[in-house]
C-alpha positions as CSV (number, residue, x, y, z in Angstrom):
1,X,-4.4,254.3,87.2
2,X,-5.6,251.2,85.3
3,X,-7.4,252.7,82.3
4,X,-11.3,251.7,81.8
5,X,-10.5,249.3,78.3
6,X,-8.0,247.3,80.8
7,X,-10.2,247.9,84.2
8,X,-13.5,246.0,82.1
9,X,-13.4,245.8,78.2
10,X,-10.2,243.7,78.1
11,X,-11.6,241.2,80.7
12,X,-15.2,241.5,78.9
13,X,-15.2,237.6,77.3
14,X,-16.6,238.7,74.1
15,X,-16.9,234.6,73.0
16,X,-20.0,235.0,75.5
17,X,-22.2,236.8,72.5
18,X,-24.2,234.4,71.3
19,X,-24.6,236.7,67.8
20,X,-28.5,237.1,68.5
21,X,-28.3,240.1,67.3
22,X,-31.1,241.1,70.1
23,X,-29.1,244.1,71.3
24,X,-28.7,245.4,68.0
25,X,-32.3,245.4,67.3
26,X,-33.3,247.2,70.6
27,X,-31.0,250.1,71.8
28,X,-31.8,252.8,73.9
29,X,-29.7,255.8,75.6
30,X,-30.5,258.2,78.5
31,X,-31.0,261.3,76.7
32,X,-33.9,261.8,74.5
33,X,-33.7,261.8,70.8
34,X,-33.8,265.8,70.3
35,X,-30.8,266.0,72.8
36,X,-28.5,263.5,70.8
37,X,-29.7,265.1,67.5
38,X,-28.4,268.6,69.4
39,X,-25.6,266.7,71.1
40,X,-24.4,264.9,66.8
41,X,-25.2,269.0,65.7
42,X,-22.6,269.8,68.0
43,X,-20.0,267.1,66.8
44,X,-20.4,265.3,69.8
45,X,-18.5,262.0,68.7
46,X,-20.5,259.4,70.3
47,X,-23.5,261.0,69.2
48,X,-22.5,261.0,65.7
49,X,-21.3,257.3,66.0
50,X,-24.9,256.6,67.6
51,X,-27.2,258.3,65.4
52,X,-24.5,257.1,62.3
53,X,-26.2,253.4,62.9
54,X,-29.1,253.7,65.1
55,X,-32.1,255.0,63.7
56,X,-35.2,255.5,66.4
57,X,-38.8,253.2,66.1
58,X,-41.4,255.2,64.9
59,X,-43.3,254.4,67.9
60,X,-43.3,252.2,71.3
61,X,-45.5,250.1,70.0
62,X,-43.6,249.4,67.0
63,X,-40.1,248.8,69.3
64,X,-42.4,246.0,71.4
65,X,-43.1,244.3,68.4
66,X,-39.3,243.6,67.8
67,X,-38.7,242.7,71.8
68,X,-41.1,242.7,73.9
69,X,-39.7,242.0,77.0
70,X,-36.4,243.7,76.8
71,X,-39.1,247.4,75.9
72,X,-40.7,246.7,78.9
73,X,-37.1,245.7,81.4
74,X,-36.2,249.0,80.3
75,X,-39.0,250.7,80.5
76,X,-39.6,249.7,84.1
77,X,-35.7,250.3,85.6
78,X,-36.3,253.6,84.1
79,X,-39.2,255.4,85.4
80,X,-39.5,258.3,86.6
81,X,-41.5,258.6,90.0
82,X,-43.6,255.9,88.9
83,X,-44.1,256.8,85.7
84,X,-42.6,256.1,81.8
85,X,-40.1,258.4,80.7
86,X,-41.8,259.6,77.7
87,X,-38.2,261.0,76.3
88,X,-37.4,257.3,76.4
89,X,-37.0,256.3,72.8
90,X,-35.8,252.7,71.3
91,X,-33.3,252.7,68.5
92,X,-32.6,249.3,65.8
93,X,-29.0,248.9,64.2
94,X,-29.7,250.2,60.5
95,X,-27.3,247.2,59.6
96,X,-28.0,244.0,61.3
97,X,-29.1,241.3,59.0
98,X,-31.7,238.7,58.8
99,X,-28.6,236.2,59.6
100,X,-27.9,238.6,63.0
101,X,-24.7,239.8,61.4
102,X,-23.2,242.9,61.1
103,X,-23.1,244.3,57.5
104,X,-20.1,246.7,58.6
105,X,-18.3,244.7,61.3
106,X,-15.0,246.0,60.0
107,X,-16.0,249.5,60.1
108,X,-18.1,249.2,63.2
109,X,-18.2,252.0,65.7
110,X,-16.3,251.9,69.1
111,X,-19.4,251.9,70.4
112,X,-20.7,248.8,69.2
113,X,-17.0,247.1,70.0
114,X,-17.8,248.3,73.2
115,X,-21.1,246.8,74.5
116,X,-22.2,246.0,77.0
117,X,-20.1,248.9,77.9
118,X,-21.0,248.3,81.9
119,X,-22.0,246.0,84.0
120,X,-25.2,247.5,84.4
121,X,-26.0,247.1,80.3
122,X,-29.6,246.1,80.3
123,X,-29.4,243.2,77.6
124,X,-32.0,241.1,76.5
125,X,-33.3,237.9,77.6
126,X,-31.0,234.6,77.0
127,X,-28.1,236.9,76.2
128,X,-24.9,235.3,76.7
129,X,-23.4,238.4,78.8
130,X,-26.3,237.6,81.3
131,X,-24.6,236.2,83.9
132,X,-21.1,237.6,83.9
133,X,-22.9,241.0,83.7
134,X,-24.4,239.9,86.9
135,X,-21.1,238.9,88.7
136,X,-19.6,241.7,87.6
137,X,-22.5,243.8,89.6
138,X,-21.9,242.0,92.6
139,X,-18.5,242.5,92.6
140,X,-19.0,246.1,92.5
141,X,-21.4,245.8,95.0
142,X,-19.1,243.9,97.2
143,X,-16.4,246.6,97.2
144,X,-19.2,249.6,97.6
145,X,-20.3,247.4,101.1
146,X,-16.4,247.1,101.4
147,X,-15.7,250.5,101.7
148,X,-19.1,251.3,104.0
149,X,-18.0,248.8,106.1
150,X,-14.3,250.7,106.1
151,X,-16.0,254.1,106.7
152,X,-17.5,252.2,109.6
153,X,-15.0,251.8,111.2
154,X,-13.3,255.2,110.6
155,X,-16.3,256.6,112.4
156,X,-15.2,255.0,115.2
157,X,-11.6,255.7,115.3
158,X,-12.4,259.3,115.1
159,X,-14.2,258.8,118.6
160,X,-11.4,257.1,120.3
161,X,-8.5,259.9,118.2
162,X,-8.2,263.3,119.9
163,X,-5.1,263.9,117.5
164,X,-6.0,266.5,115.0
165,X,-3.6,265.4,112.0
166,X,-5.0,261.8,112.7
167,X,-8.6,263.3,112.0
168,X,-7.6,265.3,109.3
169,X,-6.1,262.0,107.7
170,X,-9.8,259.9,108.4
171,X,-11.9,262.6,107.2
172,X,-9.8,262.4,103.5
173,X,-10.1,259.2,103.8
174,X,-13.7,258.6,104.4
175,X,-14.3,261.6,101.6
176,X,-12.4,259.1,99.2
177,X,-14.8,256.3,100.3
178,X,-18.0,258.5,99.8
179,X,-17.1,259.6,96.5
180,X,-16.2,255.9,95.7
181,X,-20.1,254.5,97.0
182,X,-21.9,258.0,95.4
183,X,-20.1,256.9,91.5
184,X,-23.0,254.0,92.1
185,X,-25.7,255.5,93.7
186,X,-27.9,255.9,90.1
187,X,-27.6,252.0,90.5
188,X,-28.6,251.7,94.1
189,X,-25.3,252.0,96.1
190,X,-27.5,253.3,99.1
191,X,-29.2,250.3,99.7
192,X,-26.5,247.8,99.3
Protein backbone atom coordinates (compact mmCIF):
# COMPACT_ATOMS: atom_id res chain seq x y z
CA UNK A 1 0.00 0.00 0.00
CA UNK A 2 1.45 3.36 -1.26
CA UNK A 3 1.98 5.34 1.99
CA UNK A 4 0.08 8.85 2.21
CA UNK A 5 3.79 11.08 1.96
CA UNK A 6 4.21 9.14 -1.55
CA UNK A 7 0.29 8.90 -2.40
CA UNK A 8 0.13 13.20 -2.10
CA UNK A 9 3.03 15.06 -0.24
CA UNK A 10 5.79 13.75 -2.51
CA UNK A 11 3.79 14.84 -5.67
CA UNK A 12 2.67 18.21 -3.70
CA UNK A 13 4.93 20.85 -5.98
CA UNK A 14 5.95 22.82 -3.14
CA UNK A 15 7.66 25.59 -5.79
CA UNK A 16 3.89 26.50 -6.15
CA UNK A 17 4.03 28.58 -2.62
CA UNK A 18 4.23 31.85 -3.46
CA UNK A 19 5.84 32.57 0.38
CA UNK A 20 2.69 34.96 1.14
CA UNK A 21 2.75 33.87 4.23
CA UNK A 22 -1.31 34.09 4.06
CA UNK A 23 -1.73 30.56 5.50
CA UNK A 24 0.47 31.17 8.23
CA UNK A 25 -1.47 34.13 9.40
CA UNK A 26 -4.92 32.44 9.24
CA UNK A 27 -5.16 28.71 10.51
CA UNK A 28 -7.90 26.99 11.70
CA UNK A 29 -8.62 23.24 12.79
CA UNK A 30 -11.89 21.23 13.36
CA UNK A 31 -11.86 20.90 17.03
CA UNK A 32 -12.39 23.80 19.21
CA UNK A 33 -9.62 25.33 21.14
CA UNK A 34 -10.54 23.72 24.72
CA UNK A 35 -10.43 20.20 22.87
CA UNK A 36 -6.78 20.69 21.44
CA UNK A 37 -5.69 22.37 24.74
CA UNK A 38 -7.20 18.76 26.34
CA UNK A 39 -6.06 16.90 23.23
CA UNK A 40 -1.72 18.83 23.82
CA UNK A 41 -2.65 17.91 27.94
CA UNK A 42 -2.90 14.57 26.78
CA UNK A 43 0.43 14.54 24.69
CA UNK A 44 -1.35 14.33 21.68
CA UNK A 45 1.65 15.13 19.20
CA UNK A 46 -0.08 17.15 16.64
CA UNK A 47 -1.70 19.03 19.22
CA UNK A 48 1.47 19.91 20.82
CA UNK A 49 3.16 20.77 17.41
CA UNK A 50 -0.12 22.98 16.78
CA UNK A 51 -0.63 24.88 19.81
CA UNK A 52 3.69 24.89 19.93
CA UNK A 53 3.29 27.68 16.98
CA UNK A 54 -0.24 28.67 16.65
CA UNK A 55 -1.58 30.87 19.06
CA UNK A 56 -5.63 31.63 18.64
CA UNK A 57 -7.11 35.58 17.77
CA UNK A 58 -8.52 37.05 20.57
CA UNK A 59 -11.58 37.42 18.68
CA UNK A 60 -13.37 36.92 15.08
CA UNK A 61 -13.21 40.18 14.59
CA UNK A 62 -9.72 40.51 15.19
CA UNK A 63 -8.87 37.28 12.71
CA UNK A 64 -11.02 39.30 9.80
CA UNK A 65 -8.88 42.11 10.12
CA UNK A 66 -5.73 39.96 9.14
CA UNK A 67 -7.92 38.10 6.13
CA UNK A 68 -11.00 38.85 5.51
CA UNK A 69 -12.05 36.76 2.93
CA UNK A 70 -10.27 33.54 3.72
CA UNK A 71 -12.46 34.11 7.81
CA UNK A 72 -15.38 34.23 5.94
CA UNK A 73 -14.49 30.99 3.01
CA UNK A 74 -14.09 29.15 6.13
CA UNK A 75 -16.63 30.30 7.99
CA UNK A 76 -19.25 29.55 5.39
CA UNK A 77 -17.90 25.67 4.25
CA UNK A 78 -18.21 25.21 7.88
CA UNK A 79 -21.58 25.85 9.25
CA UNK A 80 -23.47 24.00 11.00
CA UNK A 81 -27.28 23.77 9.84
CA UNK A 82 -27.01 27.13 8.73
CA UNK A 83 -25.35 28.57 11.30
CA UNK A 84 -21.48 29.63 12.45
CA UNK A 85 -19.77 27.14 14.42
CA UNK A 86 -19.07 29.18 17.36
CA UNK A 87 -16.16 26.57 18.52
CA UNK A 88 -14.63 27.71 15.26
CA UNK A 89 -11.51 29.64 16.28
CA UNK A 90 -8.64 31.25 13.88
CA UNK A 91 -5.01 30.68 14.86
CA UNK A 92 -1.67 33.10 13.46
CA UNK A 93 1.82 31.38 13.21
CA UNK A 94 3.59 33.00 16.41
CA UNK A 95 6.73 33.13 13.96
CA UNK A 96 6.03 34.45 10.57
CA UNK A 97 7.69 37.72 9.85
CA UNK A 98 6.97 40.98 8.36
CA UNK A 99 9.10 39.61 5.23
CA UNK A 100 6.48 36.33 5.24
CA UNK A 101 9.33 34.08 6.35
CA UNK A 102 9.57 31.58 8.71
CA UNK A 103 11.75 32.45 11.75
CA UNK A 104 12.19 28.60 12.49
CA UNK A 105 12.01 27.04 9.03
CA UNK A 106 14.71 24.58 10.12
CA UNK A 107 12.98 23.47 13.07
CA UNK A 108 9.55 23.73 11.68
CA UNK A 109 6.86 21.23 12.57
CA UNK A 110 5.75 18.31 10.26
CA UNK A 111 2.82 20.02 10.30
CA UNK A 112 3.79 23.08 8.62
CA UNK A 113 6.06 20.87 6.03
CA UNK A 114 2.96 19.30 5.41
CA UNK A 115 0.36 21.94 4.27
CA UNK A 116 -1.83 21.92 2.47
CA UNK A 117 -2.03 18.56 3.96
CA UNK A 118 -5.21 17.62 1.49
CA UNK A 119 -6.64 18.51 -1.32
CA UNK A 120 -9.46 19.94 0.36
CA UNK A 121 -6.96 22.63 2.43
CA UNK A 122 -9.01 25.78 2.32
CA UNK A 123 -6.12 28.26 1.42
CA UNK A 124 -6.40 31.77 0.84
CA UNK A 125 -7.10 33.81 -2.09
CA UNK A 126 -4.23 34.08 -4.91
CA UNK A 127 -2.43 31.19 -3.21
CA UNK A 128 -0.24 29.35 -5.47
CA UNK A 129 -1.70 25.82 -4.45
CA UNK A 130 -5.12 27.11 -5.79
CA UNK A 131 -5.33 25.37 -8.73
CA UNK A 132 -3.53 22.14 -8.35
CA UNK A 133 -5.53 21.83 -5.09
CA UNK A 134 -8.46 22.00 -7.41
CA UNK A 135 -7.26 19.28 -9.84
CA UNK A 136 -6.39 17.31 -7.29
CA UNK A 137 -10.23 17.37 -5.99
CA UNK A 138 -11.45 16.46 -9.20
CA UNK A 139 -9.45 13.72 -9.59
CA UNK A 140 -10.77 12.34 -6.45
CA UNK A 141 -13.96 13.12 -7.59
CA UNK A 142 -13.44 11.31 -10.79
CA UNK A 143 -12.53 7.94 -9.15
CA UNK A 144 -15.55 8.40 -6.32
CA UNK A 145 -17.98 8.68 -9.77
CA UNK A 146 -15.64 5.86 -10.99
CA UNK A 147 -16.33 3.46 -8.56
CA UNK A 148 -20.45 4.49 -8.46
CA UNK A 149 -20.52 3.98 -11.83
CA UNK A 150 -18.61 0.33 -11.03
CA UNK A 151 -21.15 -0.41 -8.22
CA UNK A 152 -23.57 0.24 -10.98
CA UNK A 153 -22.95 -2.08 -12.77
CA UNK A 154 -22.48 -4.81 -10.00
CA UNK A 155 -26.11 -4.05 -9.22
CA UNK A 156 -26.84 -5.41 -12.28
CA UNK A 157 -24.82 -8.41 -12.46
CA UNK A 158 -26.31 -9.57 -9.29
CA UNK A 159 -29.80 -9.60 -11.15
CA UNK A 160 -28.62 -11.56 -14.07
CA UNK A 161 -26.11 -14.12 -11.32
CA UNK A 162 -28.10 -16.87 -9.52
CA UNK A 163 -24.59 -18.30 -8.32
CA UNK A 164 -24.24 -17.74 -4.75
CA UNK A 165 -20.21 -17.59 -4.52
CA UNK A 166 -20.49 -15.09 -7.54
CA UNK A 167 -22.82 -12.92 -5.21
CA UNK A 168 -20.88 -13.40 -2.30
CA UNK A 169 -17.82 -12.06 -4.40
CA UNK A 170 -20.08 -8.64 -5.71
CA UNK A 171 -21.36 -7.92 -2.41
CA UNK A 172 -17.40 -7.61 -1.07
CA UNK A 173 -16.78 -5.94 -3.82
CA UNK A 174 -19.39 -3.27 -3.76
CA UNK A 175 -18.67 -3.00 0.27
CA UNK A 176 -15.02 -2.04 -0.85
CA UNK A 177 -16.51 0.57 -3.23
CA UNK A 178 -18.93 2.08 -0.54
CA UNK A 179 -16.38 2.38 1.98
CA UNK A 180 -14.10 3.97 -0.80
CA UNK A 181 -17.12 6.87 -1.82
CA UNK A 182 -18.13 7.22 2.27
CA UNK A 183 -13.94 8.28 3.08
CA UNK A 184 -15.33 11.52 1.02
CA UNK A 185 -18.68 12.00 2.01
CA UNK A 186 -17.67 15.13 4.70
CA UNK A 187 -16.66 16.66 1.28
CA UNK A 188 -19.78 15.85 -0.69
CA UNK A 189 -19.12 12.37 -2.21
CA UNK A 190 -23.05 11.91 -2.31
CA UNK A 191 -23.61 14.41 -4.72
CA UNK A 192 -20.87 13.81 -7.12
Amino acid sequence: MVSYEENYLAKRPQSLCKMCGKCCRMATISQSYEEIKKLEAEGHQGAKDFLSIFEPYESLDQAREVDKETVDKIINLHKLDGKYNENMRFYQCKYIQKDNLCGRYLQRPTLCNHFPSSPWAIVPEGCGFEGWLFWKREEIKQKVRKEKEELLELELLKKKTTNQETLKKIELVEQKLTRNINLYKEYGSQDW
